[in-house]
N, C-alpha and C positions, 0 to 999 in steps of 0.2 A: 553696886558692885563691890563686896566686901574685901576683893583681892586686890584691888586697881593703885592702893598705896602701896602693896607690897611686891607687885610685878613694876609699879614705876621707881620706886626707892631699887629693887635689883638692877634695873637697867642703870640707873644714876652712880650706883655702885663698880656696874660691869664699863661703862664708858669712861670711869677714872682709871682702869686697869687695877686697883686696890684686888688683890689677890684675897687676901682674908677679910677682909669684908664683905666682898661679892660672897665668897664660899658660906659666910655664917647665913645664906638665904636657903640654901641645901639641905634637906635632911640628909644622915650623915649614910642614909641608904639609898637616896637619889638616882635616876639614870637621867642622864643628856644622851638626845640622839643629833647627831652632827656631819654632814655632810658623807651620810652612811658608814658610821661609826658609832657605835655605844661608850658611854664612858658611866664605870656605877661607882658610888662612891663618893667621897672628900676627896681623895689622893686621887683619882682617876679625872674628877670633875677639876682638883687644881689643876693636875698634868695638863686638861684640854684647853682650860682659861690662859693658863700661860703658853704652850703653842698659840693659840689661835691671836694672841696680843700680837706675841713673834712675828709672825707671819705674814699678817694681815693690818696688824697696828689698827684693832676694830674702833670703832667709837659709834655710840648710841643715841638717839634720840626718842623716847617714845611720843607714839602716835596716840591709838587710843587699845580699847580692849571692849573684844565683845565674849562674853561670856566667858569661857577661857583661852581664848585666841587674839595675842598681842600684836601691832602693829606696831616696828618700831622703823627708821630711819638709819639703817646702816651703811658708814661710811670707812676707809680705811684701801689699802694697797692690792683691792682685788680689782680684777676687771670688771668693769660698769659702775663703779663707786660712784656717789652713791646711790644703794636702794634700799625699797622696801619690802623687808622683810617680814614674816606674818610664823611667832612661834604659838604651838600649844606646850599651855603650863596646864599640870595639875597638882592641886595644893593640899597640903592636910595638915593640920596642926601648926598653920602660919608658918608653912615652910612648902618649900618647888621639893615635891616628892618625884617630877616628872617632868624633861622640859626638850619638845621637840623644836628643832631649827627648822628654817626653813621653810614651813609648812604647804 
């Protein structure tokens, strides 16, 4: 699994809340899809990083990853905390050109 450092190193990244270091995972033309919301972009992908901290105060654990479908351990101020949550990444050039929540 050639991605499995680079999907666990972002989560290691997204569970500190480090705003700019999570983002440097992004291509700078990226979409996150998010509890039915689009975000494309650096500035749109920050904007949602930082809400969803706000918010939710997320914190991450990853699980494992099969193919491009990550299992990680989300915990933080929603209701059911915590669970497991299952996103698709898609990668290109060692970077989340695509990254679906939720799945």
């Amino acid at each position: 699994m050639e991605h499995k450092s680079l999907i666990e190193n972002y989560f290691i990244a997204a569970d500190s809340h480090d705003i700019k270091k999570t983002i440097k995972y992004f291509s700078t033309s990226a979409v996150v899809y998010d509890e039915g919301k689009e975000y494309h972009g650096h500035d749109e992908i920050e904007k949602w990083l930082k809400e969803t901290n706000a918010k939710y105060d997320t914190h991450y654990k990853f699980l494992e990853l099969n193919q491009n479908t990550a299992r990680a351990q989300v915990s933080g101020t929603f209701a059911g905390s915590p669970i497991v949550l299952s996103s698709e990444f898609t990668i290109k050039n060692n970077q989340i050109t695509k990254l679906r929540c939720g799945i």
